[in-house]
C-alpha angles and dihedrals in degrees: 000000000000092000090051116101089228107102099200132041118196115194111184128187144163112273115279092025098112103265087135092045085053095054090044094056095047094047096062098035093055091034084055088058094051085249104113107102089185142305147216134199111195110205121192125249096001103112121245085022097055091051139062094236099092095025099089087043091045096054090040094048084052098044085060094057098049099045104023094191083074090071107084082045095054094040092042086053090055086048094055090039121023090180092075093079101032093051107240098118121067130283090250096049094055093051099041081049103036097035130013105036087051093055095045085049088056094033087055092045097058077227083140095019088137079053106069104040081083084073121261133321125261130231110190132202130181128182100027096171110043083066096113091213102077102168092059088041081060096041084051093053089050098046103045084051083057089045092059097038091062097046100029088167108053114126092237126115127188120209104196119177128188156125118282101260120173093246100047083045102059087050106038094043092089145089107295108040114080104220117217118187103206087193084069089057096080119196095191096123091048086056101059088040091065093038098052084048091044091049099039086063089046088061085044101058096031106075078191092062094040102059092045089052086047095052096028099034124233123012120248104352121239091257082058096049100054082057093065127052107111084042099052100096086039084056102037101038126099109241135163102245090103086238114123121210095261088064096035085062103066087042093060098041090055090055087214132129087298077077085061084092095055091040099062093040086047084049102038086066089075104030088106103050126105104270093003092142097041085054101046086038091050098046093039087051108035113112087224139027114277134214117235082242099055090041088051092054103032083066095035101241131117122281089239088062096053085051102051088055099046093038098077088042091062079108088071100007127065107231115199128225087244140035095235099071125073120269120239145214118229096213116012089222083081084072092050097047087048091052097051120073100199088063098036106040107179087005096058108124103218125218090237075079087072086070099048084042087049086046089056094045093060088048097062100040089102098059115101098267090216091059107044127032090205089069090053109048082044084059103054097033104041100107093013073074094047086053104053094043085046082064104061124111104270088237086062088048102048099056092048082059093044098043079049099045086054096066093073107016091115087053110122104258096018098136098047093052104049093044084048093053096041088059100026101129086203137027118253126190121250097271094042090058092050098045088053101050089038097232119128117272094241090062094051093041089050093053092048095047086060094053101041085119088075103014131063142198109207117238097221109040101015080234103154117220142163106265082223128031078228095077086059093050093044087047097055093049122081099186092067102022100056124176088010101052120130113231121219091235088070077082097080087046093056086043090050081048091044091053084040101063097027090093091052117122109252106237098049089049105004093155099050108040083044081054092050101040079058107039112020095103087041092067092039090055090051087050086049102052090055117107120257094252090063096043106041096072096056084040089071101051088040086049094052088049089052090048105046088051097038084051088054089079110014076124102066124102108262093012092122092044098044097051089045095054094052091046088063105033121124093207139011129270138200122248086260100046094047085056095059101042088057096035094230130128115276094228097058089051080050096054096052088043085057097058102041101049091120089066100021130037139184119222119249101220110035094023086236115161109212132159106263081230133027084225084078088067099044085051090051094048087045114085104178082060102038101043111177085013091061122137112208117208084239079073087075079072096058084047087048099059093038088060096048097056082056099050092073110122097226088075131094119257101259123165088248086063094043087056090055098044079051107041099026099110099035088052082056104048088051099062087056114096104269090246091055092039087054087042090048090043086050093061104033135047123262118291098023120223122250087249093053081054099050090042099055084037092054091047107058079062105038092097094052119109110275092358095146089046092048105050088037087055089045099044097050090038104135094207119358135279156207128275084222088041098051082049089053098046096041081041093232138115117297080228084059091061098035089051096061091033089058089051088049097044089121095066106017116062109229141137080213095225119122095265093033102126113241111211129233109263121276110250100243085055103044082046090052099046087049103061113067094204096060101031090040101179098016094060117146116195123215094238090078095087079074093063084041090055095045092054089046091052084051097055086047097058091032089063095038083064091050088246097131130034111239113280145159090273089050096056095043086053096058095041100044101020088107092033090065083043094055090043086051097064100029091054106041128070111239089253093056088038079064101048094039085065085040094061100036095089086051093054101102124244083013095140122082081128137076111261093252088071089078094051077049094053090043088060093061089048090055087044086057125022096042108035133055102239119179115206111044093171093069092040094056086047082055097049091054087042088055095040080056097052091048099057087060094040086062093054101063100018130022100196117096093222098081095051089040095059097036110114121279088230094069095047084049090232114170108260100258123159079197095051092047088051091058101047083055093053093048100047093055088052090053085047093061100033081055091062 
């Protein structure tokens, strides 16, 4: 070689075949002859040898030693450029500097020209590519072709042995290097040469073997032999397993279970390397042969690793001369050993791998498939992977979860995650996942980062997934998942978060309030559907955190009102509107609000205040769980009346009032018992009209005594009275009245005691009883103000005779007798005014005055109902002036006659010839009715 003009030699080969042995070889002969200039074995994964930095010093260093004369100049180099030793020049510096330049200097000198007439020096390198810095791997073959290039005649060769790695090979492939494929020198014939000798001095020695050559022949045959050469130490050497080597050959030729042997000790060589599982699973489970290079990158570790573990296996794995060809196996029986357990024992590679390898496929998808056969083997495998590993007993399954879910089961906020993971309805990023259940990002990424095996984050949306339905499945099944099984009640919990981030503003939590606006009474339904065995238990935690926070401000004005309220309502309202409906002060609604954000939240966007979970509601409506917080369906009554004081027409049209125009009547219903709401739901349509309501409410109490007396006086009262005050002025028992009222409680505000105040009728009622085609039977005329009027009148002059004590009846006499009077005749036709004083005589108990009272009351009928009188005011003023007079004219003279001719003048009567005329007329009616 060294005679040859090429100035490098590069001999390749797959890994095991020799190539170091070579070099070896070549190092001490030539270094016997005075002819190594200097060499360098490159050895993977051990530090300076594994790296450029030393390289240029070493073979400069040798070089020394083997031409002395090299030294000034290398000395004289180190001088000019300190750098060259310390590494902070080039590769090629420090060679062109080191190394070649030195030997040139000499070379040009003649200082070894005896030397040389013995041919050109050698460099030798071994190992090239397990050097780990390939870019300067690559800068050191350039520039050494330069080198060369530019001194072809320098007496120097370079002897450079590797593997056939991608980035020697585009270097080394050119004019000028002499290529030598080791694998093309086959040594066959020198194998079975040594294994016919081996074997020949085991017969020797073994009085068994020899007895079966001498009766069999040889033993084994050549074309045994050819079979053997990677079994031949498995065969020969003495073991422990009982089996001779007469019964190991067959074994081995067969290539059957009897290799299970070879194959552990093979595999035991690397057991204790970094990765050495994830390398023997993934070749034994891959659907097609693998490079060292695509291995190395499908599990995400460096090309050296994979081979460190595969170099000591050549016995039973083809090892190519490059990384970039698939590795085989020797016998496909070593797959099958690997994938059976029984055979394999701690090197059994399980089927749970399928899933990891599945994992890794999906990793490397988004790599450029023409530029990495990882990719592309991810991308036809992938689920190729998820379906194998699909296909697996549940029992193997379950314990690859399980061995994964350990790694990180003592993770802050393990528990929450998983189980979140397990019910989501919808998959969230990392961070949405965090956001929703309020625990910081790292905690979730960590947990994650430990489970990546089945579960993925997907590379394109960070939406995080289970890589297998399965894991969901093993997760909601307790009887499978264990300790790490999500229970359906996590469900409440995920509904509470839900209500918690929907208020969020969106671009600080956009997913998962987005999440939560969708889900949150999904998750509450699911909660919901358990049996009470399973929800009970978690009821009682939820009920002592309602509690606690509800107890923080018990204390503060319109608490009780306000959570009652927004345990009934039929649809949210704003803080405002919630304000209005209840006629209290906004502020004092804010500052409860305030204080109970954890269980109740407004909305952001629309103010809304709603319950964070619908359990709230469910605890408020329970007494036997809220206790001293309990609503109680009666309070429907209070909403009732709160409604109706917002249906008046006057109003502006507020949400609150839409709310009442809208609920009136349900709020209603619901404050009746359940069997009369059912009855009430069986006869009318849903949901019932308000009509349809006061109608069944009216007629529980229609048979009652006075009923008809009672509601009509209720319904046309002007400010409200008394129990004890409506019996005085309809002249019947208070009973009487709180009967009916008891029975109307539903409609007619009362504490139904004597002095208990009886509001004015709510518009939509007095409206209702009012019109006789919608109130039917309950009808009250108008004209009733008249019979009002007359009993009032009766109190007054009652009381102006010292008859009766004052009273509330009293006072509301005296203040609205000529109200009722007003309403009276503003409010009825002529034709009813006349039958109104028609009917009075009839009305029962209707005379606690003298008879002339009524012609007197048919005076003012005449007054006003046939003659165009002008000034009503004064005319009202007259009326009272003549009630008064009459009271005194009953004191000292019964007889109508003496008040009737007293002088206008003193009953200050308006001097009216048609006025007198009347009262002429009238008296001599009352004359003759009198008769």
């Amino acid at each position: 070689m060294l005679l040859n003009t090429v100035h490098i030699l590069w001999l390749h080969g797959y890994v095991g075949c020799g190539k170091s042995a070579i070099s070896q070889a070549v190092s001490q002969k030539f270094g016997r002859k005075g002819r190594l200039l200097a060499s360098f074995f490159f050895y993977r994964n051990t530090g300076d040898r594994s790296k450029m930095n030393k390289f240029a010093v070493t073979l400069a260093s040798q070089m020394v030693a083997a031409l002395p004369a090299t030294e000034p100049f290398v000395k004289a180099a180190v001088k000019a450029e300190s750098g060259l030793v310390t590494g902070k020049v080039s590769i090629a510096t420090q060679l062109e500097n080191l190394v070649y330049k030195p030997f040139n200097a000499v070379v040009k000198c003649s200082l070894i020209l005896k030397t040389l007439f013995q041919g050109p020096f050698l460099v030798v390198i071994d190992g090239l590519d397990e050097c780990e810095d390939k870019e300067e791997v690559k800068e050191f073959i350039n520039h050494l072709l330069d080198f060369f290039k530019r001194h072809p005649s320098t007496p120097l060769r370079f002897f450079i042995t590797s593997r056939v790695e991608q980035h020697i090979k585009e270097c080394l492939n050119t004019a000028g290097v002499q290529l030598d494929d080791l694998v093309a020198h086959g040594s066959e014939d020198d194998i079975l040469t040594f294994l016919e000798t081996s074997f020949g001095h085991r017969v020797e020695r073994d009085p068994v073997l020899a007895a079966y050559v001498k009766s069999n022949g040889q033993w084994p045959t050549r074309a045994d032999l050819k079979t053997l050469p990677s079994s031949f130490k498995y065969i020969v050497a003495p073991s422990d397993d009982g089996l001779n080597p007469i019964t190991r050959l067959p074994l081995t030729l067969d290539m059957d279970p009897g290799l299970d042997g070879l194959y552990a000790f093979t595999v035991a060589r690397s057991q204790r390397l970094p990765h050495f599982s994830d390398v023997i699973y993934t070749i034994a489970l891959v659907f097609e042969p693998l490079s060292i290079t695509a291995i190395a990158e499908l599990l995400g570790i460096q090309t050296f690793k994979v081979l460190d573990v595969l170099v000591n296996l050549q016995a039973i794995i083809h090892i190519p001369g490059t990384d970039e060809l698939p590795i085989t196996f020797c016998h496909t029986s070593f797959r099958d050993f690997l994938t059976t357990e029984s055979r394999s024992g701690r090197f059994f590679a399980p089927p749970s791998h399928h899933l990891y390898l599945s994992y890794r496929c999906s990793l490397v998808q988004d790599k450029p498939e023409g530029e990495n056969a990882a990719a592309s083997y991810g991308i036809a495998n992938c689920e190729n992977h998820a379906e194998k590993f699909a296909r697996l007993p549940p029992s193997s399954v379950d314990a690859f979860y399980a061995l994964n879910l350990a790694k990180s089961q003592n993770d802050p906020g393990f528990s929450d995650v998983l189980s979140t993971l397990a019910l989501l309805f919808e998959p969230l990023s990392a961070e949405g996942l965090a956001k929703l259940l309020g625990i910081q990002g790292s905690q979730v990424s960590r947990i994650l980062a430990n489970l990546r095996v089945i579960i993925r984050i997907q590379s394109n949306t960070s939406l995080v997934t289970f890589r297998h339905p399965s894991l969901r499945d093993f997760l909601t099944t307790e009887s499978r998942s264990g300790r790490f099984f999500a229970p359906p009640s996590h469900h409440l919990y995920l509904s509470y978060r839900c209500s918690f981030v929907q208020d969020k503003p969106e671009r600080e939590n956009e997913a998962a309030a987005s999440y939560g606006i969708s889900n949150c009474e999904n998750h509450a339904e699911k909660f919901a559907r358990l049996p009470p065995s399973l929800r009970e238990p978690f009821l009682q935690t939820v009920d002592a955190l309602y509690a606690w926070n509800l107890a923080q401000v018990q204390h503060y004005p319109s608490f009780s009102d306000f959570l009652s309220a927004l345990a009934l309502l039929y649809e949210p309202l704003s803080v405002e509107g919630l304000a209005e409906l209840l006629g209290i002060q906004g502020y004092q609604l804010s500052r409860i609000l305030a204080n109970l954000h954890v269980i109740i939240h407004t909305q952001s966007n629309t103010s809304l205040v709603t319950f964070r979970h619908p359990s709230l509601r469910d605890f408020l409506t329970s007494e036997s769980r809220s206790g001293r917080f309990f609503v109680p369906p009666s309070h429907h009554r209070h909403l009732f009346y709160r409604c109706l004081n917002l249906t008046d027409g006057k109003r502006a049209r507020t949400p609150a009032r839409a709310y009442s125009i809208a609920h009136l009547a349900k709020h209603l219903l619901d404050c009746l018992p359940s069997a009369e709401r059912e009855l009430l739901l069986t006869i009318s349509p849903f949901p019932p009209t308000l009509d349809a309501v006061y109608a069944h409410i009216l007629s529980k109490a229609q048979h009652l005594p006075h009923f008809s007396d009672i509601i009509s006086t209720i319904a046309f009262l002007i400010e409200p009275l008394s129990i004890s005050g409506i019996a005085q002025l309809l002249s019947i028992k208070s009973s009487a009245v709180i009967q009916v009222v008891v029975n109307l409680q539903p409609i007619i505000r009362s504490e139904g005691t004597d002095y208990s105040l009886i509001s004015t009728c709510p518009k939509p009622l007095c409206d209702f009883l009012t019109n006789e085609s919608r109130s039917g039977p309950f009808f009250t005329s108008p004209s009733y103000h008249l019979k009002i009027y007359y009993c009032c009148l009766g109190i007054v002059l009652k009381r102006q005779l010292n008859e009766n004590p004052n009273s509330s009846a009293t006072g509301y006499s005296r203040a609205k007798c000529v109200a009722h009077l007003d309403k009276f005749l503003k409010g009825t036709s002529e034709q009813r005014i006349m039958e109104a004083f028609e009917q009075l005589p009839h009305i029962p108990n209707w005379q606690p005055l003298p008879d002339h009272l009524l012609s007197f009351m048919h005076i003012l009928y005449w007054l006003f109902a046939e003659h165009d009188y002008t000034r009503p005011g004064e005319a009202f003023h007259a009326v009272t002036r003549c009630i008064e007079f009459l009271a005194l004219a009953l004191e000292w003279n019964p007889q109508p006659d003496r008040w009737l001719h007293r002088p206008f003048d003193e009953l200050g009567l308006p001097p009216d010839e048609r006025f007198k005329t009347l009262i002429s007329s009238t008296s001599y009616d009352l004359e003759i009715r009198q008769e």
